[in-house]
PASEBA-1860 file (N, C-alpha, C; in nm, 3 decimals):
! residues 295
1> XXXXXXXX> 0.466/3.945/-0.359/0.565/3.840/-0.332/0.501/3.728/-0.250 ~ 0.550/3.601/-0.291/0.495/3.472/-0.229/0.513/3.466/-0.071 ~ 0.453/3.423/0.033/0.469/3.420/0.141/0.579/3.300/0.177 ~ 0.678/3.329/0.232/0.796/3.251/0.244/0.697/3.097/0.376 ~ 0.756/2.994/0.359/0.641/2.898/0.457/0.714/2.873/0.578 ~ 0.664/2.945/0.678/0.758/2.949/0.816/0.806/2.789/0.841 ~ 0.922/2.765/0.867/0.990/2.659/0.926/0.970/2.619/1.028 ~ 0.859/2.487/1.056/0.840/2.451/1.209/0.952/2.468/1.312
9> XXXXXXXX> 0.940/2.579/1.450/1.017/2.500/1.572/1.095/2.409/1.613 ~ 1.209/2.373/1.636/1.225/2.237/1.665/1.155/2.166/1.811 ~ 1.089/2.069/1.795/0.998/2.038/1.925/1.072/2.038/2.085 ~ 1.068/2.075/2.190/1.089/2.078/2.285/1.157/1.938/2.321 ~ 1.286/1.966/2.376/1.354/1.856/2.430/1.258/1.799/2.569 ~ 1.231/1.684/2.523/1.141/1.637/2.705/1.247/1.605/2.816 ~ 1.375/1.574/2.733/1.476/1.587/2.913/1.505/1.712/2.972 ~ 1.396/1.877/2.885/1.445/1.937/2.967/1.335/1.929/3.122
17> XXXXXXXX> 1.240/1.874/3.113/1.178/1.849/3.204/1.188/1.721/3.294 ~ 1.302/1.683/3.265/1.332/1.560/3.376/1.391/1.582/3.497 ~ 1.482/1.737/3.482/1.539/1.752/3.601/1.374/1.810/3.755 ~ 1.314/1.811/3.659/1.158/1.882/3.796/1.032/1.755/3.816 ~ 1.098/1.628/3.732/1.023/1.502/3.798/1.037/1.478/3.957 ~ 0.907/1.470/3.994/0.886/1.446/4.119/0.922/1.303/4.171 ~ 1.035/1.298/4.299/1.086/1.167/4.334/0.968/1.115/4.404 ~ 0.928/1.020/4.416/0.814/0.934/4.444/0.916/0.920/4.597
25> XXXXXXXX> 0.780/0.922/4.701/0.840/0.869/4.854/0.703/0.859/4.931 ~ 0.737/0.771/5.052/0.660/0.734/5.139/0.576/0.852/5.180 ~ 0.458/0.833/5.199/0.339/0.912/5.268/0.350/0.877/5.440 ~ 0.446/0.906/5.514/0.451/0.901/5.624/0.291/0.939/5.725 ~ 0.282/1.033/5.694/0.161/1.080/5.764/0.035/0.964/5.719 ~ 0.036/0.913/5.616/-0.054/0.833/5.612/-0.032/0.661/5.647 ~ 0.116/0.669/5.670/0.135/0.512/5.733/0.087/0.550/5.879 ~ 0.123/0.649/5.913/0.116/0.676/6.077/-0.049/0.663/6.130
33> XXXXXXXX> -0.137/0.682/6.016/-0.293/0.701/6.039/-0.307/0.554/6.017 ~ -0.260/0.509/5.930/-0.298/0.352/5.908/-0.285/0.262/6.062 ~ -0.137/0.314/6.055/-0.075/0.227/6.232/-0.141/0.252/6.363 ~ -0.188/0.388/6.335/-0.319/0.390/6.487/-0.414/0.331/6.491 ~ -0.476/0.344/6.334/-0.626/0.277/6.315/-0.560/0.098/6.379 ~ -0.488/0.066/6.296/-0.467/-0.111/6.362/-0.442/-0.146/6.519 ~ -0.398/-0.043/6.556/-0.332/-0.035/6.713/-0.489/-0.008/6.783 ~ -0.589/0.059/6.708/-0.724/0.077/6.809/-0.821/-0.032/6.822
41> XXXXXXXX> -0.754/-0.099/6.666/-0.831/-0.225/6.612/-0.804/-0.305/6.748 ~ -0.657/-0.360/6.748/-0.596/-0.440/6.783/-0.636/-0.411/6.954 ~ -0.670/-0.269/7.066/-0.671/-0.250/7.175/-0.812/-0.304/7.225 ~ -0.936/-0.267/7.140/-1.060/-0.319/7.092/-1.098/-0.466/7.119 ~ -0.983/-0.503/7.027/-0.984/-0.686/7.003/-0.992/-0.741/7.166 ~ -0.860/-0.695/7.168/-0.855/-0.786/7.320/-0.894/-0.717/7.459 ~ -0.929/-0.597/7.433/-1.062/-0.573/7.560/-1.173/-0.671/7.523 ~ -1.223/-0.630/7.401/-1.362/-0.734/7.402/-1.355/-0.889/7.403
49> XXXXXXXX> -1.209/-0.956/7.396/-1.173/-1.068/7.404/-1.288/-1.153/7.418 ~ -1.349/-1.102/7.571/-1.425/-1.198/7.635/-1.613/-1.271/7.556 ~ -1.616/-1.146/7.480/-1.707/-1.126/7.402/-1.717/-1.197/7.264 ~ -1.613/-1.139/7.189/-1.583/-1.174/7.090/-1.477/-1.319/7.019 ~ -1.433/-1.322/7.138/-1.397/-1.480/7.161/-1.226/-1.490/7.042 ~ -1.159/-1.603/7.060/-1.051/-1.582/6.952/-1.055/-1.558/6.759 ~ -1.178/-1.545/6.795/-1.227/-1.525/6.595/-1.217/-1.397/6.617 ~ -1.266/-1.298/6.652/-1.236/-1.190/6.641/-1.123/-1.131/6.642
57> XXXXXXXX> -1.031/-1.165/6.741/-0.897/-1.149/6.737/-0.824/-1.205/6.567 ~ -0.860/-1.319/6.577/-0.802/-1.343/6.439/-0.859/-1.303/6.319 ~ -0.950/-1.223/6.303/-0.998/-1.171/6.163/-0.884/-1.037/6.228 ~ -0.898/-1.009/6.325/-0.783/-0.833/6.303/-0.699/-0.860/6.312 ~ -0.640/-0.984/6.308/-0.456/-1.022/6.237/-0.479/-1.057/6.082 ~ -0.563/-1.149/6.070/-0.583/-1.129/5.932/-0.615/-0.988/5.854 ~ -0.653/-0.901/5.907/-0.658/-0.725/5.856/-0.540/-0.680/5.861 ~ -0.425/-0.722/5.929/-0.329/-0.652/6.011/-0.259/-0.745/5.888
65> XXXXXXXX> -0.269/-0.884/5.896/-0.145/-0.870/5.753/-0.164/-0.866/5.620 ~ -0.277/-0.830/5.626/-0.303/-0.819/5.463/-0.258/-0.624/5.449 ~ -0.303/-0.563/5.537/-0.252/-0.405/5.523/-0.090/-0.447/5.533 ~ -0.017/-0.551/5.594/0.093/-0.487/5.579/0.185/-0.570/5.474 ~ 0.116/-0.694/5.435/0.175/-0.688/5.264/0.148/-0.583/5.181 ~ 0.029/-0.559/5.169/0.000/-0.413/5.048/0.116/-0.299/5.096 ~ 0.123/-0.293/5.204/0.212/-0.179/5.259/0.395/-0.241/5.213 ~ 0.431/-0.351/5.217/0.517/-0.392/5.157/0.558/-0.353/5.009
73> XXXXXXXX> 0.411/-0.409/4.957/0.440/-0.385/4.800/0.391/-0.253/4.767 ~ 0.365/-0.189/4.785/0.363/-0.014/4.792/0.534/0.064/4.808 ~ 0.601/-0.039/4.941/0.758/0.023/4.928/0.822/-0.032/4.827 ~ 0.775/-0.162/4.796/0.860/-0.195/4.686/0.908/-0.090/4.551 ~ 0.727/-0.067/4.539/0.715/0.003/4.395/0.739/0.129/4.400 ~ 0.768/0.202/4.522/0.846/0.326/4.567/0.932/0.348/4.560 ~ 1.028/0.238/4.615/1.186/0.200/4.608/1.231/0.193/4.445 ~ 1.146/0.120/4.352/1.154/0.114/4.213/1.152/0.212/4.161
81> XXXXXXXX> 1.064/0.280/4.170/0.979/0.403/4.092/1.102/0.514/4.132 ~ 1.149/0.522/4.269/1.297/0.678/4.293/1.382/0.599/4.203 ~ 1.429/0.441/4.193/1.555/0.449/4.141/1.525/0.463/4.010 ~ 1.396/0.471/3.943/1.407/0.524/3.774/1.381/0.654/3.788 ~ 1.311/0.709/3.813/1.316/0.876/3.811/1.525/0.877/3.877 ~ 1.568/0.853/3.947/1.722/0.870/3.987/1.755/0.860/3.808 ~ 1.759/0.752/3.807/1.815/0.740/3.634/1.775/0.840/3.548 ~ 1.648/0.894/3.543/1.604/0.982/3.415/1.662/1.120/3.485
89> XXXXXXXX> 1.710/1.126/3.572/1.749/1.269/3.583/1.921/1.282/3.553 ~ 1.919/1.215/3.533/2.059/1.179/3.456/2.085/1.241/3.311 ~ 1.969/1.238/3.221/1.913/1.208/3.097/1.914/1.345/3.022 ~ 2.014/1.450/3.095/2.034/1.590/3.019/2.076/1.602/2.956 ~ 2.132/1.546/2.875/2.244/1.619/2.747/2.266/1.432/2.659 ~ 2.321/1.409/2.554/2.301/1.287/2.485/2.393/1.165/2.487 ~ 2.496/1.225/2.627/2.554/1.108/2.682/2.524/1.074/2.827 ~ 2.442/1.173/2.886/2.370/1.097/3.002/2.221/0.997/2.925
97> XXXXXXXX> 2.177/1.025/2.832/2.024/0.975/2.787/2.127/0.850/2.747 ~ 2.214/0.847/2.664/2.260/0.665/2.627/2.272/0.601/2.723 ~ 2.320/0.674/2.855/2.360/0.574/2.995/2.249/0.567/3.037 ~ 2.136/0.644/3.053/1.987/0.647/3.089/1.941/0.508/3.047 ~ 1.967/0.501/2.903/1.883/0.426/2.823/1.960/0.271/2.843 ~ 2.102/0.278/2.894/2.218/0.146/2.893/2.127/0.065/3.032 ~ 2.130/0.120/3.132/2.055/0.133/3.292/1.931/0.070/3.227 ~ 1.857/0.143/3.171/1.706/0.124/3.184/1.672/-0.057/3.060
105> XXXXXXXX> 1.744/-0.031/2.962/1.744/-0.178/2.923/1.843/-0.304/2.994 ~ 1.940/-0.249/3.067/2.033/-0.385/3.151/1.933/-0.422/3.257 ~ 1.779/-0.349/3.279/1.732/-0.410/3.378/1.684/-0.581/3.365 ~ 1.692/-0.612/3.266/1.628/-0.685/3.237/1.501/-0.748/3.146 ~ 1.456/-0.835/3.068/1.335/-0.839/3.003/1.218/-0.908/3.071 ~ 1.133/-0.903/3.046/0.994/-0.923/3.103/0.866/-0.882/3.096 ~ 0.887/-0.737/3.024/0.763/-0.664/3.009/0.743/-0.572/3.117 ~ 0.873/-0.525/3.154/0.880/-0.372/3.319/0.825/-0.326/3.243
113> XXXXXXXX> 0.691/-0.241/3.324/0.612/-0.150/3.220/0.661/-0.018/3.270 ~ 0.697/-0.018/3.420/0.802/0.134/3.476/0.930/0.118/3.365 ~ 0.973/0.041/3.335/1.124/0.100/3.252/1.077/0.113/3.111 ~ 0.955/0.015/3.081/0.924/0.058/2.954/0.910/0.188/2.931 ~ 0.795/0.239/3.029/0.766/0.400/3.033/0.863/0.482/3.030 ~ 0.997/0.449/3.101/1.120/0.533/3.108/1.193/0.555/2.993 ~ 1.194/0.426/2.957/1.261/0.435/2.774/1.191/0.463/2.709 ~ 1.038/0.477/2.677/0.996/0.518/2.591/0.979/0.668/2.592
121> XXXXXXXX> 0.971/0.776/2.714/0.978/0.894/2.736/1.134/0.966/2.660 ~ 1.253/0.900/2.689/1.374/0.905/2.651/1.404/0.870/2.476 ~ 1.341/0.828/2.454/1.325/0.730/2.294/1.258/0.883/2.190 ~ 1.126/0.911/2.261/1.029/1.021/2.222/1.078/1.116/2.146 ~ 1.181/1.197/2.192/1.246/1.295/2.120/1.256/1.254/1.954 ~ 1.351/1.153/1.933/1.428/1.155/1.808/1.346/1.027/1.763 ~ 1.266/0.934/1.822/1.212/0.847/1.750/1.052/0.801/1.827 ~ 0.967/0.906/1.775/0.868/0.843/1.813/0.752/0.737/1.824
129> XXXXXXXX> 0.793/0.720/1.680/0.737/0.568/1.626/0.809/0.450/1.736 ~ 0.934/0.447/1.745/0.983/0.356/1.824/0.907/0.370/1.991 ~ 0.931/0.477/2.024/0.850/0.497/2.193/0.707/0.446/2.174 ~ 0.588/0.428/2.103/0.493/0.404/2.051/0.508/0.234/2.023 ~ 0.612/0.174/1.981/0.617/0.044/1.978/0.670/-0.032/2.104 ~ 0.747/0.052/2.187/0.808/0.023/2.315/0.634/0.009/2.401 ~ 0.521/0.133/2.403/0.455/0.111/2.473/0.320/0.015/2.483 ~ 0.361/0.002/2.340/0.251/-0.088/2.282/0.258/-0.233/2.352
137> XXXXXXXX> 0.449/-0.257/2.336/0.469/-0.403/2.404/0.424/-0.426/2.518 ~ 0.422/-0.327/2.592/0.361/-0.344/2.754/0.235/-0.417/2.734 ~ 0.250/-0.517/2.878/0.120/-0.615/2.881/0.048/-0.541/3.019 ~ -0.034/-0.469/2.995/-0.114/-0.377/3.083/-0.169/-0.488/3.235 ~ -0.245/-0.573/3.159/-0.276/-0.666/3.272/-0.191/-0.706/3.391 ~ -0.018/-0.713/3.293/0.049/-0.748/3.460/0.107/-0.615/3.523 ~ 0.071/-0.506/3.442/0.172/-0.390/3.493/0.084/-0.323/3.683 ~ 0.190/-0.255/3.696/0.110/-0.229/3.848/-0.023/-0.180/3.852
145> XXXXXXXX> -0.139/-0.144/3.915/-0.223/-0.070/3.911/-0.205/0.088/3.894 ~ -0.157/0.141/3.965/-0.090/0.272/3.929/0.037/0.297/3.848 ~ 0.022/0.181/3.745/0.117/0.266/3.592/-0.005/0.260/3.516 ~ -0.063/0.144/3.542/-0.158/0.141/3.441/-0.179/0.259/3.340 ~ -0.243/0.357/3.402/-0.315/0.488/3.334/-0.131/0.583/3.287 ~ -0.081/0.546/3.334/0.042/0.589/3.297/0.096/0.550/3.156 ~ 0.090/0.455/3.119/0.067/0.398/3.007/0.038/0.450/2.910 ~ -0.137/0.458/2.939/-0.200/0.442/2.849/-0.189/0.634/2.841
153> XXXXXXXX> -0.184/0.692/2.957/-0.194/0.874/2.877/-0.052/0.908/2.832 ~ 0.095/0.858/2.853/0.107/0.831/2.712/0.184/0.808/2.614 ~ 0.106/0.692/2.593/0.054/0.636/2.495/-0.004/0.701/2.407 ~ -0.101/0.738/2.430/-0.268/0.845/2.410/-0.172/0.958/2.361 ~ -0.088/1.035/2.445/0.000/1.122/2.371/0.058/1.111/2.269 ~ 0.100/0.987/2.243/0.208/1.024/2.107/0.119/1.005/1.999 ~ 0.019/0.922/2.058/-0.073/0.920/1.921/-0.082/1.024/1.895 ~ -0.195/1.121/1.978/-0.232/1.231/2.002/-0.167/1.347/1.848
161> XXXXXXXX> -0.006/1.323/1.912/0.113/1.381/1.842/0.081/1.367/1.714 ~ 0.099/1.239/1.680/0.095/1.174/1.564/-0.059/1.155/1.481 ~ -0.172/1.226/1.525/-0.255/1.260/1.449/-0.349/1.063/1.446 ~ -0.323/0.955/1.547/-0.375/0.873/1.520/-0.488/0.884/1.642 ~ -0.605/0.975/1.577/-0.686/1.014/1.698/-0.747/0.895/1.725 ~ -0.783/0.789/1.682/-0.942/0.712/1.667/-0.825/0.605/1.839 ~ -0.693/0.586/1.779/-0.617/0.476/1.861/-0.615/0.584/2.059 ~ -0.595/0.684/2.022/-0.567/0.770/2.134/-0.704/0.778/2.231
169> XXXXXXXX> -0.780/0.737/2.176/-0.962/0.800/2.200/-0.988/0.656/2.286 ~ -0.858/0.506/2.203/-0.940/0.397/2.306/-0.857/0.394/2.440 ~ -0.758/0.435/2.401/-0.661/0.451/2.598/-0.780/0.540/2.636 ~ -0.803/0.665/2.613/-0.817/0.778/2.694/-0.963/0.730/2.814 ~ -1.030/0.645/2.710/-1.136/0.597/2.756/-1.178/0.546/2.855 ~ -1.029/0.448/2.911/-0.993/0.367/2.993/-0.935/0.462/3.119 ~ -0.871/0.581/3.068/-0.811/0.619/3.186/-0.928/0.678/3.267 ~ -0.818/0.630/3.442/-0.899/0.722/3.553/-0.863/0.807/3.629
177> XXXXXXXX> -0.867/0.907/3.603/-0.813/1.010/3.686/-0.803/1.018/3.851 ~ -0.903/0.937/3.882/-0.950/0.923/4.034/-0.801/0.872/4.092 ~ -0.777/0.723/4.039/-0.639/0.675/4.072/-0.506/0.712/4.097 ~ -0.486/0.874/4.006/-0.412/0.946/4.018/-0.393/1.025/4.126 ~ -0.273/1.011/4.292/-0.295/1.123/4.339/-0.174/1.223/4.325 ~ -0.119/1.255/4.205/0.010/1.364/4.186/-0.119/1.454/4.123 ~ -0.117/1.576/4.134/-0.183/1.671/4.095/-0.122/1.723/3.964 ~ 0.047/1.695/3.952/0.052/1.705/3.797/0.058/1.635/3.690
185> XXXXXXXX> 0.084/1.521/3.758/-0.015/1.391/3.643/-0.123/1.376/3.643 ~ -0.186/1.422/3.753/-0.345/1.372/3.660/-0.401/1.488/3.617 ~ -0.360/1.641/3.607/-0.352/1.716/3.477/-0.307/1.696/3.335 ~ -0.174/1.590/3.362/-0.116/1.592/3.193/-0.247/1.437/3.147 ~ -0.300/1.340/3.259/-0.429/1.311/3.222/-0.506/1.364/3.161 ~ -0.582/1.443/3.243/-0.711/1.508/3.192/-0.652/1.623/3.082 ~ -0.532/1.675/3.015/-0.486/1.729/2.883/-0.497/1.632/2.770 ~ -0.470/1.483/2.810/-0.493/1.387/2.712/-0.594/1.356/2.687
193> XXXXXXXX> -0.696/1.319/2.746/-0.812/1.266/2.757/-0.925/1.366/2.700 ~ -0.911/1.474/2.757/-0.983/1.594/2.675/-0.921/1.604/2.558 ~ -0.862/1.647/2.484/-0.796/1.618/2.362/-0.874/1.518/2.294 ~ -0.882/1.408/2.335/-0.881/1.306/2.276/-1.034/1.319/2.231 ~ -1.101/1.341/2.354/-1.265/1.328/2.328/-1.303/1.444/2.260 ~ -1.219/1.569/2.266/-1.262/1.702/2.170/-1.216/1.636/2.045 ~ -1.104/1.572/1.974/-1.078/1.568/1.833/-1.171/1.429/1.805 ~ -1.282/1.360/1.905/-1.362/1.264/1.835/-1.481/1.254/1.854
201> XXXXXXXX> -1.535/1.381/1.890/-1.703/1.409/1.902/-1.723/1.447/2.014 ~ -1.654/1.443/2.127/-1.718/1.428/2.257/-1.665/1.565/2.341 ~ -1.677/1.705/2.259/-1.647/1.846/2.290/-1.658/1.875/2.397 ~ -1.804/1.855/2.381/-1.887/1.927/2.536/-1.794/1.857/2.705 ~ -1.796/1.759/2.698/-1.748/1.646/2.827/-1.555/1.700/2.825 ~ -1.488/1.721/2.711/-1.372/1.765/2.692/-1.385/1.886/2.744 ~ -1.434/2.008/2.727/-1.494/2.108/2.783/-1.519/2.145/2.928 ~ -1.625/2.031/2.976/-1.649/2.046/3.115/-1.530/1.969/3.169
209> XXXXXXXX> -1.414/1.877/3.117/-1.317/1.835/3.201/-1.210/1.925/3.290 ~ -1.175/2.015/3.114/-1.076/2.150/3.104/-1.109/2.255/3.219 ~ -1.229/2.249/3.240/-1.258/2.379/3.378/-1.247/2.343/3.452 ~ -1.192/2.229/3.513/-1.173/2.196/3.627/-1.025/2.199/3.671 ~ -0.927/2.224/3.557/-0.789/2.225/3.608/-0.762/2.379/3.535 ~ -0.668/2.456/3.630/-0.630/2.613/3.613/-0.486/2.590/3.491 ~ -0.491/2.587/3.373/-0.367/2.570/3.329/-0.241/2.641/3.364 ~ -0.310/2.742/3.417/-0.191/2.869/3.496/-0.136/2.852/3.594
217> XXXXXXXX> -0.162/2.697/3.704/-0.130/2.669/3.759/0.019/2.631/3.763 ~ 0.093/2.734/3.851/0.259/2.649/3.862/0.288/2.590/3.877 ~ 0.191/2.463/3.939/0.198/2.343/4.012/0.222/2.191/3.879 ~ 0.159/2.277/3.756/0.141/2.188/3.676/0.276/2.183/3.584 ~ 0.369/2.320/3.621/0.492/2.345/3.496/0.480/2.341/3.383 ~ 0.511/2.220/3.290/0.548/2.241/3.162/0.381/2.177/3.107 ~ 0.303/2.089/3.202/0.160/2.043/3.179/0.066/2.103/3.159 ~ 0.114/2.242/3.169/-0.004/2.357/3.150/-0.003/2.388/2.997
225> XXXXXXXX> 0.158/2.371/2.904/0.109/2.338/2.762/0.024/2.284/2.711 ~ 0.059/2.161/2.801/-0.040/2.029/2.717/-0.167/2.090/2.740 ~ -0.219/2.144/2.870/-0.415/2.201/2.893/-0.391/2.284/2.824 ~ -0.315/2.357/2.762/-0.359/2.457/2.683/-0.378/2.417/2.524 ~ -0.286/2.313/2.443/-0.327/2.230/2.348/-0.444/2.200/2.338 ~ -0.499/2.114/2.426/-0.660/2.052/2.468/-0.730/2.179/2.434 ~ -0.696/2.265/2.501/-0.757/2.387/2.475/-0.834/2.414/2.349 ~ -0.741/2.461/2.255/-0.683/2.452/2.117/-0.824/2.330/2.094
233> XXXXXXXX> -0.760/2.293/2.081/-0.881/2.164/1.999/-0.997/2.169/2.051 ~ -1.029/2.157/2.181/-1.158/2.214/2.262/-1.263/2.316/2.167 ~ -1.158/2.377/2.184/-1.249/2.541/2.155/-1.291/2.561/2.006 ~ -1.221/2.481/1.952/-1.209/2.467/1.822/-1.314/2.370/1.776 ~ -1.321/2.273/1.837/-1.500/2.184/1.829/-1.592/2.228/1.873 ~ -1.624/2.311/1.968/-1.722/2.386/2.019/-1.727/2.560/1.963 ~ -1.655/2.573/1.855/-1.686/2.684/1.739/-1.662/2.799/1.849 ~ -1.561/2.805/1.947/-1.533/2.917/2.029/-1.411/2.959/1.967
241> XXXXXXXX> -1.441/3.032/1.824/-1.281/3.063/1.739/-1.194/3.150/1.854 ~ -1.251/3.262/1.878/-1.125/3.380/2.006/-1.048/3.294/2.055 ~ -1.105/3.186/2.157/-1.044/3.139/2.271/-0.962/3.058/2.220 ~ -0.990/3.004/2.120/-0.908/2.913/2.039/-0.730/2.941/2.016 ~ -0.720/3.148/1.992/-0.597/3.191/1.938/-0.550/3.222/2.110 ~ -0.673/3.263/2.181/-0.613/3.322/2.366/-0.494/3.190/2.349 ~ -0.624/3.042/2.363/-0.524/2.931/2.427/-0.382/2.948/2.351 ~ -0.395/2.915/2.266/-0.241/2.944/2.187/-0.161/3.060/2.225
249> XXXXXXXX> -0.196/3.156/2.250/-0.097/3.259/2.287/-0.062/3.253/2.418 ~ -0.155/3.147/2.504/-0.113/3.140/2.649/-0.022/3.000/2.635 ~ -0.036/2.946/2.538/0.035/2.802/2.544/0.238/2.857/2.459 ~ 0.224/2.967/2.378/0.355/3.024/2.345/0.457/3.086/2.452 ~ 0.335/3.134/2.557/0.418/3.214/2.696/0.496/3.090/2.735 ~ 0.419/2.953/2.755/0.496/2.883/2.834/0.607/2.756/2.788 ~ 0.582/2.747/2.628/0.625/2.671/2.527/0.628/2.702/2.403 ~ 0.649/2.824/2.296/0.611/2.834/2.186/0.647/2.736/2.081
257> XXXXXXXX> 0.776/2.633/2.126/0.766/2.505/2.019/0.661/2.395/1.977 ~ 0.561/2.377/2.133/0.421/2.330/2.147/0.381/2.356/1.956 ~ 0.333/2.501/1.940/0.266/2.535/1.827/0.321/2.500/1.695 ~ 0.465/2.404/1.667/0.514/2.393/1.556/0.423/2.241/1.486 ~ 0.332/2.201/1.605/0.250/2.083/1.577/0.126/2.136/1.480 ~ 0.086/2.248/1.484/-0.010/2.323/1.436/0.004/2.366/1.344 ~ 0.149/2.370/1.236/0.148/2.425/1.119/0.236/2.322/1.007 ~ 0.198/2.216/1.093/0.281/2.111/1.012/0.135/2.061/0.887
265> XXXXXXXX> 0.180/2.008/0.791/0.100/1.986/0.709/0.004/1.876/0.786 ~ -0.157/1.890/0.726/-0.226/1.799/0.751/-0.339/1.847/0.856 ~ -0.293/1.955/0.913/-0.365/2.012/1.036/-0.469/2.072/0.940 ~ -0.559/2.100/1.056/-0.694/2.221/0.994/-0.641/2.351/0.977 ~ -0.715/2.393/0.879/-0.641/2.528/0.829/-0.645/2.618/0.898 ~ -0.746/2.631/0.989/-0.731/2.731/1.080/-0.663/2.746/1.204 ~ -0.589/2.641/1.220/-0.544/2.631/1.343/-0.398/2.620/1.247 ~ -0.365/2.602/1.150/-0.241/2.661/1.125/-0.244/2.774/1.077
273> XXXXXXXX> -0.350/2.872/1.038/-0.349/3.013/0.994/-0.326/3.064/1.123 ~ -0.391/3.071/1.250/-0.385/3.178/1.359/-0.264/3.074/1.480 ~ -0.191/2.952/1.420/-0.090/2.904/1.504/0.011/2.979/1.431 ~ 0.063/3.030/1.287/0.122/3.112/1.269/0.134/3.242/1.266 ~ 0.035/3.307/1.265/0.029/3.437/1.317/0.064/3.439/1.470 ~ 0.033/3.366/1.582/0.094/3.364/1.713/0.246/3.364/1.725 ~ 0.320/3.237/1.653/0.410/3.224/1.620/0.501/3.330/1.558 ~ 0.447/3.388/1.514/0.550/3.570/1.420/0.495/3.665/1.496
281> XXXXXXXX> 0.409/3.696/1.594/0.355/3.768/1.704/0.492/3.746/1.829 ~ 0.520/3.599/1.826/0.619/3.611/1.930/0.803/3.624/1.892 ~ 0.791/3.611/1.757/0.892/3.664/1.681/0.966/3.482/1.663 ~ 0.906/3.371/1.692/1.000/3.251/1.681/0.946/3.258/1.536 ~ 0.871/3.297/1.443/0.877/3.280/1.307/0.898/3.419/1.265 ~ 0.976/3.467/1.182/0.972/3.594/1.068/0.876/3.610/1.046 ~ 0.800/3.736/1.018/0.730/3.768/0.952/0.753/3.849/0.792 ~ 0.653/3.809/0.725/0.652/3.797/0.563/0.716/3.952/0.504
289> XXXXXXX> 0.801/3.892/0.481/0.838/4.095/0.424/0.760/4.112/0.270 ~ 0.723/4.269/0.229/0.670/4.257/0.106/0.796/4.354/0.055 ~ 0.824/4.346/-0.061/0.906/4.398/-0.157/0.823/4.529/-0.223 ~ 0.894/4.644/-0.200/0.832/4.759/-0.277/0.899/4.750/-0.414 ~ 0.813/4.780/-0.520/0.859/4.770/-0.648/0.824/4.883/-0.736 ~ 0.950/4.987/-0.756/0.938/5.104/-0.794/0.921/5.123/-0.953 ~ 0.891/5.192/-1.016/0.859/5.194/-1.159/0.883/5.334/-1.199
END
């Protein structure tokens, strides 16, 4: 009897991970280090007054307000950044995501590359071509320095998704992980970016990226799919077939809809032969019944 063709998963709702977005807030401890350093500057200045004469004094007001515009526009984009994460946690069920989405376009036009990112995360589910044209519009040059890479990984993702490796390979290129300091974004980074450079020659460097983040990490939640995807493709350019089915069976513990990307037509055959055997291992696909036929 013919093997019946397992029915992809339906893909993982991404608002179920909106309610564990991290609210962006002030680094207190590090304004407080900033404000001593200027206060030692500033005690310095005018002991040595006599020495250093009023130029000295005035280059450490000129230090003193240039740290505290940047420190301005740092709260700004703090103050911005809670009230859209406030909005996307709204975004559970498909009449908070329309009011999500009512909010996030009444902001206004201009090219917000934070609300772009917001609507296009919200968009993702049911239309990804559209989230992909939402991020495309973004004009990177004026967006903040720290969306930047936000952007572009993803961006880099939906390509990713969507099998347009060569477009995903030129964000990934660009991104910097350094810039990143959330420890679980710049994992779902370095999941994109490895990805990207394993499905376009560049295994080995995808490889040495992946050992540097624990996908088992709790810290990372639902981002430990994505390193385990990378995985998947990783291991799979560097002809490490085993580790190839481990990653997948460690990426089903924590997502088994992840793997319905793997048996959709178009993929390599082997990664939809042993993504379905994982898949009927964890029972989200049937496995093939054979018909005894008596005579």
């Amino acid at each position: 009897m013919a093997k019946k063709k397992p029915k992809a998963p339906k893909p993982r709702d991404p608002a179920e991970a909106l309610q564990e977005m991290e609210r962006p807030h002030v680094k207190w401890k590090i304004v407080a280090q900033v404000a001593a350093g200027l206060a030692v500057l500033w005690a310095l200045a005018i002991g040595l007054e006599p020495w250093i004469g009023l130029w000295g004094i005035g280059g450490v007001g000129v230090l003193t307000a240039v740290v505290l515009g940047f420190a301005v526009y740092l709260w700004r984009l703090t103050r911005k950044s809670q009230a859209i994460v406030d909005i996307l946690k709204g975004a559970t069920d498909e009449e908070g995501r329309r009011a999500a989405l009512e909010k996030l376009r009444g902001g206004g036009k201009g090219g917000d590359a934070m609300r772009a990112l917001a609507e296009a995360q919200l968009v993702a589910r049911d239309n990804p071509g559209q989230a992909m044209k939402i991020l495309e519009g973004v004009d990177l040059k004026k967006a903040p320095a720290v969306v930047q890479d936000d952007i572009r990984a993803n961006l880099a993702l939906l390509y990713l998704m969507n099998n347009k490796v060569r477009d995903a390979r030129e964000l990934a290129d660009e991104i910097r992980l350094d810039r990143q300091p959330q420890p679980k974004a710049k994992a779902m980074y370095a999941a994109v970016v490895s990805e990207a450079f394993a499905r376009t020659g560049k295994a080995d460097e995808a490889l040495k990226l992946l050992e540097t983040y624990d996908a088992a990490d709790p810290e990372y939640g639902e981002v430990g799919a994505m390193l385990y995807r990378a995985q998947v493709y990783t291991f799979l350019a560097t002809k490490k077939r085993g580790r190839v089915k481990q990653a997948m069976q460690k990426m089903a513990a924590v997502d088994p809809n992840m793997l319905a990307a793997f048996v959709m037509k178009g993929q390599n055959p082997q990664l939809t032969k042993t993504a379905r055997e994982v898949l009927q291992a964890t029972g989200a696909v049937p496995r093939p019944k054979m018909k005894m036929v008596r005579r």
